[in-house]
C-alpha positions as CSV (number, residue, x, y, z in Angstrom):
1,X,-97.9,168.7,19.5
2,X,-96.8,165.6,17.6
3,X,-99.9,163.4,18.7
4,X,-101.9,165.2,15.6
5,X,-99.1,164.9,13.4
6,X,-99.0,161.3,14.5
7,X,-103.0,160.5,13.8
8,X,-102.7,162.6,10.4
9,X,-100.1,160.1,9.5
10,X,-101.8,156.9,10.7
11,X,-104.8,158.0,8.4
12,X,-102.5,158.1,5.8
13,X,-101.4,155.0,6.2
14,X,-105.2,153.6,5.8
15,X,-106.8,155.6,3.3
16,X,-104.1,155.6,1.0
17,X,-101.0,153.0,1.6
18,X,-104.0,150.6,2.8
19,X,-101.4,149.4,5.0
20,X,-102.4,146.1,7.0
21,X,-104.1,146.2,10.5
22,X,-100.9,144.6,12.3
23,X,-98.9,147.8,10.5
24,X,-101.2,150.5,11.6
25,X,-100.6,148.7,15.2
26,X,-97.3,148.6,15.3
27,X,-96.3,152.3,13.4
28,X,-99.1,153.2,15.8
29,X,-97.0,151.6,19.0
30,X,-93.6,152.8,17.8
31,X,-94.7,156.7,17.3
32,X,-96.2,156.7,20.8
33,X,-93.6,155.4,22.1
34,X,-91.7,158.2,21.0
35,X,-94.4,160.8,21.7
36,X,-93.7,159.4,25.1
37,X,-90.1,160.4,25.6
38,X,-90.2,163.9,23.0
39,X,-93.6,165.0,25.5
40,X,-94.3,168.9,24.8
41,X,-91.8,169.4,22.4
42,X,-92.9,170.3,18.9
43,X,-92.4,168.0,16.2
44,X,-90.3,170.4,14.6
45,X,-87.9,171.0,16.9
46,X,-87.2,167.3,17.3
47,X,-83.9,166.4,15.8
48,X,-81.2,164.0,15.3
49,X,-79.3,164.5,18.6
50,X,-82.8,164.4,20.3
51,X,-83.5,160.8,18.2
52,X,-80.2,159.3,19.5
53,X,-81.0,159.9,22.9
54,X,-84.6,158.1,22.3
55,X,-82.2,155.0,20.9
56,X,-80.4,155.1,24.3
57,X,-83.6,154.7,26.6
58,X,-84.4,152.0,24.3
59,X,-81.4,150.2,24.7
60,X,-81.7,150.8,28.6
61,X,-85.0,148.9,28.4
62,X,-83.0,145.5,27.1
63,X,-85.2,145.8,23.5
64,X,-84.0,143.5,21.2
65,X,-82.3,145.0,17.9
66,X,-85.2,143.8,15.6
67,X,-87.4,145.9,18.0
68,X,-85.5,148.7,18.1
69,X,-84.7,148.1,13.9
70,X,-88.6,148.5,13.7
71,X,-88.9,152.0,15.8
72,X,-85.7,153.5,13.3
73,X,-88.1,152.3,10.6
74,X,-91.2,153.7,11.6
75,X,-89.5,157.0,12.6
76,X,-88.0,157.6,9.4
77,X,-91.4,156.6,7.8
78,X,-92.9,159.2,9.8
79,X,-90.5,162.1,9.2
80,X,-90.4,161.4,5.6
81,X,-94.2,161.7,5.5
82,X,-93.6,165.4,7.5
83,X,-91.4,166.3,4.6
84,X,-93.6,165.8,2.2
85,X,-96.2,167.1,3.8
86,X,-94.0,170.6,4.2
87,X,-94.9,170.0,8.1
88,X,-90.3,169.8,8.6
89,X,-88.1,170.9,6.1
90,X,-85.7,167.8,7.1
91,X,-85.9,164.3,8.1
92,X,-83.9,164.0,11.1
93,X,-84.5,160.2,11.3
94,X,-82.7,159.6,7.9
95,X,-79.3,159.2,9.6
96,X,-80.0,156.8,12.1
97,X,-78.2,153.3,11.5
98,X,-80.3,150.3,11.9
99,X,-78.8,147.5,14.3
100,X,-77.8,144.8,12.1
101,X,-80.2,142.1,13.1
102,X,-78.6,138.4,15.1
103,X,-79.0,135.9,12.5
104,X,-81.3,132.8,13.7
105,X,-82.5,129.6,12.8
106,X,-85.9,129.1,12.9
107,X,-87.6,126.2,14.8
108,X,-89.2,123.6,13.4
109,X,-91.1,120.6,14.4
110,X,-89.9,117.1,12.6
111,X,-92.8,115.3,10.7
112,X,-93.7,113.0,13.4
113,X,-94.0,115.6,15.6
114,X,-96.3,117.5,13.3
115,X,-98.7,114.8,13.1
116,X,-98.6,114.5,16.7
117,X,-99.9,118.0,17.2
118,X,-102.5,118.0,14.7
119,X,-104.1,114.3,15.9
120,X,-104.2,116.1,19.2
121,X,-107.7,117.6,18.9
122,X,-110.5,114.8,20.1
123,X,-113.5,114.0,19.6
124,X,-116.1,115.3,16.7
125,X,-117.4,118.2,19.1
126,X,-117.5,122.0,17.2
127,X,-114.4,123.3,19.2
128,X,-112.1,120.1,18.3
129,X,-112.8,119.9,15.0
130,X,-112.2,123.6,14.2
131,X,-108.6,123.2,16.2
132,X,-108.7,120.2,13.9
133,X,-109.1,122.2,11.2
134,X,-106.9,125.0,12.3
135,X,-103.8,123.1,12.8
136,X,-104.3,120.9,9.1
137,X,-104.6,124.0,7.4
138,X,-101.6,126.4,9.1
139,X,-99.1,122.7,8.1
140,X,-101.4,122.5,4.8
141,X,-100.4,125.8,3.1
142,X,-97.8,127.5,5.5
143,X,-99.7,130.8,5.4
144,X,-98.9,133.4,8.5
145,X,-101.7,133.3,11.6
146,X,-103.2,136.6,10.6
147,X,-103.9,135.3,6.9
148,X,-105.4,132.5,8.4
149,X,-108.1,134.3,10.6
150,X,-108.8,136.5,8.1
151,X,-110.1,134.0,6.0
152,X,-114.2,133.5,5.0
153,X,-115.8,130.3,3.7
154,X,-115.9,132.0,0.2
155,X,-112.1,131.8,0.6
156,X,-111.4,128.5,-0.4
157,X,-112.1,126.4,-3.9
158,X,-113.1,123.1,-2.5
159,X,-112.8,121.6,-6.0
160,X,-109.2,123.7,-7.2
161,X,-107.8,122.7,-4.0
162,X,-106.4,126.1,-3.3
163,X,-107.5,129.3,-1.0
164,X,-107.3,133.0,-1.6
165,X,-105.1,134.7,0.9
166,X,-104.7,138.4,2.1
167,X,-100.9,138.8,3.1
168,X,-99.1,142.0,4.3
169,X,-99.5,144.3,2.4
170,X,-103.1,143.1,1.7
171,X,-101.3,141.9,-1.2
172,X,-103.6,138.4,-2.6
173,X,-102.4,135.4,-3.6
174,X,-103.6,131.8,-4.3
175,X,-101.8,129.3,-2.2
176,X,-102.8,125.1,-2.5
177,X,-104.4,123.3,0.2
178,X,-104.6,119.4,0.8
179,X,-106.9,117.0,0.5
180,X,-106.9,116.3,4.6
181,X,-107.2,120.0,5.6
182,X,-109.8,120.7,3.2
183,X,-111.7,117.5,4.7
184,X,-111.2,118.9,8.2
185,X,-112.9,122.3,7.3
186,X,-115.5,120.6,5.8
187,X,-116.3,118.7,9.0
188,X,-116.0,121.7,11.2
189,X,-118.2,123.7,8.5
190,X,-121.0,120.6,9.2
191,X,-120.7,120.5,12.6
192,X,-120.7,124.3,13.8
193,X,-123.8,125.8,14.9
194,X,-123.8,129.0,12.8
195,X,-123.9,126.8,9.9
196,X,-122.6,128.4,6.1
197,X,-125.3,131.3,5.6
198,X,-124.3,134.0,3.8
199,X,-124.8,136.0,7.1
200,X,-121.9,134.9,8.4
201,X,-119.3,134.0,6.0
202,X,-116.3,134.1,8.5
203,X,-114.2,129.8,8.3
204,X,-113.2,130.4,12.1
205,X,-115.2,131.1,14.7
206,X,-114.7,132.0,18.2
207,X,-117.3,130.2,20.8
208,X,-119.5,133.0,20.4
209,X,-120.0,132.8,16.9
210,X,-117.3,135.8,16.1
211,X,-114.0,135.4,13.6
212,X,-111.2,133.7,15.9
213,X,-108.3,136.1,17.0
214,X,-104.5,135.9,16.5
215,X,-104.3,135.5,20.5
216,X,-107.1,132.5,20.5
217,X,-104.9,130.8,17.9
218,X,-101.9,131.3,20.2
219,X,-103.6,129.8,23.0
220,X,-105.1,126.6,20.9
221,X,-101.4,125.3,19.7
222,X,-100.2,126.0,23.3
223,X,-102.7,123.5,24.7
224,X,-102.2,120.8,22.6
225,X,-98.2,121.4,22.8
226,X,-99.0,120.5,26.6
227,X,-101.4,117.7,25.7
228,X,-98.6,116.2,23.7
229,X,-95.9,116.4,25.2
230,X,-94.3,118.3,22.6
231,X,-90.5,119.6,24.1
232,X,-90.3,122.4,21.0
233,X,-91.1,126.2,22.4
234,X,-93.7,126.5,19.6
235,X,-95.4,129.3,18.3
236,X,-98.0,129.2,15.5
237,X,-95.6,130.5,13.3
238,X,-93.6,127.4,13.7
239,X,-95.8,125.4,11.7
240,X,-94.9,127.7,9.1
241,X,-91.6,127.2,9.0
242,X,-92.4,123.3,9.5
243,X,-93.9,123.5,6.2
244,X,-91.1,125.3,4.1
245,X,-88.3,122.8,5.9
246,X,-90.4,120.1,4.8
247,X,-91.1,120.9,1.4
248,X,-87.6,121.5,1.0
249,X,-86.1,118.3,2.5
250,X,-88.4,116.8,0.3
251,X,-87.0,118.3,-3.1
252,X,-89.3,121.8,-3.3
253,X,-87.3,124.4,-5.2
254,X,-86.4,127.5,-3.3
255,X,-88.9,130.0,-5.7
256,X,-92.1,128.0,-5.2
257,X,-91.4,127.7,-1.5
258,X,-91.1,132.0,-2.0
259,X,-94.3,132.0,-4.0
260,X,-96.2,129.8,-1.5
261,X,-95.0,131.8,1.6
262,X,-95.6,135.2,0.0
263,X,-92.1,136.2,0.9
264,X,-91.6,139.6,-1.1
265,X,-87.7,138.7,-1.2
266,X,-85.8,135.4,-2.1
267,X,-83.1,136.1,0.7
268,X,-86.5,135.7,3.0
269,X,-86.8,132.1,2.0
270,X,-83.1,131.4,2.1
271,X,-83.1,131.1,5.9
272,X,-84.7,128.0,5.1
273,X,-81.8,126.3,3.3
274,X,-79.3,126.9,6.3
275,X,-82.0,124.8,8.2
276,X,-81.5,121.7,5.9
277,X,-78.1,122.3,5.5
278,X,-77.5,122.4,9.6
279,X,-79.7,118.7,9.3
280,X,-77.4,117.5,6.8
281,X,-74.2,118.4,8.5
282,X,-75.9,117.3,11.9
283,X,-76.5,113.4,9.6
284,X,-73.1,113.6,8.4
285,X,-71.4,114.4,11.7
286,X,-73.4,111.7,13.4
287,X,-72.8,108.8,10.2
288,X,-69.7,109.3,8.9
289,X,-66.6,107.6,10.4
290,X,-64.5,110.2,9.5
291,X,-66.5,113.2,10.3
């Protein structure tokens, strides 16, 4: 049966890849979604014909090619891991093209809209000030959603002005923070009712004193998108790419907006440039009497 094969090879993945909790979720999706369609068929009778008629269900379904980029991935991950492991003497998976992926813009909110969102939160209760503190920190040092809830008090060097971050890959880095996010956490830190013991050394809390969730985080910027007024389809991870279009509007250099987003790649940052280069041609188009 390929469920054991399966679990064998999520273990591998967390003992010794030390892959990332969001990566043992979705490998751990993908293969079960094909364990799903191959049922009681061994895993070594599974093969490439049998692959490309998985691919076709998945188109039925209307998945978009990223998802369906991310199953080939994971598939091929897997049966390269069977090879290795003597468990198939081929990888079946190898051959399989990867849809080439729609290129996008990302959104982005404009600075005045960015203040907007983060002045939403009222009032110096415990809840406001840590969505206070929440919002000024994800503009603050662009870092994903999951880096933010993962970090502890012991995190961040109030005096340095910078926080230690776990991104994929559980790969560390330092990234800056400013002087008005690191003032909001230190008003939420005062305020909260579980205090800064070394019991409990999680930043965000939920209301009953546990770390905050992804989904929570989701659900915060989504109220005060309403509360404002705010047009924009937002997701946290807008705020992200708020902050690399900013700093670069604003004269960053491409490779320090790379370090400070932890992108692996450079071609991951690029997208970010086609985003001020749209705004200048949009200015131009708009100004120029000969556009």
């Amino acid at each position: 049966m390929i469920e054991r094969y399966i679990e064998k090879f999520i273990r591998y993945l967390e003992i010794e890849r030390n892959a990332s909790r969001h990566t043992i979720i979705n490998y751990s999706i993908d293969l079960n979604s094909l364990k799903g369609f191959a049922g009681e068929i061994p895993v070594e009778k599974i093969d490439y014909v049998m692959l490309r008629r998985y691919l076709v269900t998945l188109k039925e379904k209307n998945l978009s090619k990223v998802s369906v980029a991310r199953k080939i991935a994971s598939i091929r991950s897997f049966f390269k891991f069977l090879c290795r492991e003597g468990i198939v003497k081929t990888n079946p998976a190898s051959s399989l093209s990867i849809p080439k992926r729609d290129k996008y813009l990302p959104k982005f909110l404009d600075e005045a809209d960015v203040v907007k969102l983060i002045e939403a939160p009222e009032g110096d209760g415990e809840a406001s000030l840590r969505d206070r503190a929440i919002l000024e920190t994800l503009y603050s040092t662009g870092i994903r959603v999951s880096e933010l809830v993962g970090l502890n008090i012991n995190s961040i060097d109030q005096i340095g002005g910078v926080i230690k971050v776990y991104g994929k890959g559980k790969k560390e880095r330092m990234v800056p923070i400013g002087e008005r996010a690191l003032q909001a956490i230190r008003q939420y830190l005062r305020k909260r009712k579980y205090g800064e013991s070394d019991e409990n050394k999680m930043l965000l809390l939920n209301k009953n004193g546990g770390r905050i969730t992804d989904r929570s985080i989701r659900r915060i910027i989504n109220k005060y998108i309403m509360k404002t007024s705010i047009k924009e389809k937002i997701s946290p991870h807008t705020l992200r790419h708020s902050f690399a279009t900013h700093l670069l509007n604003h004269g960053a250099d491409l490779r320090s907006v790379q370090e400070l987003l932890g992108h692996a790649n450079l071609s991951t940052t690029q997208i970010y440039t086609h985003i001020t280069t749209e705004r200048l041609k949009s200015a131009y188009d708009k100004a120029h009497p000969r556009a």
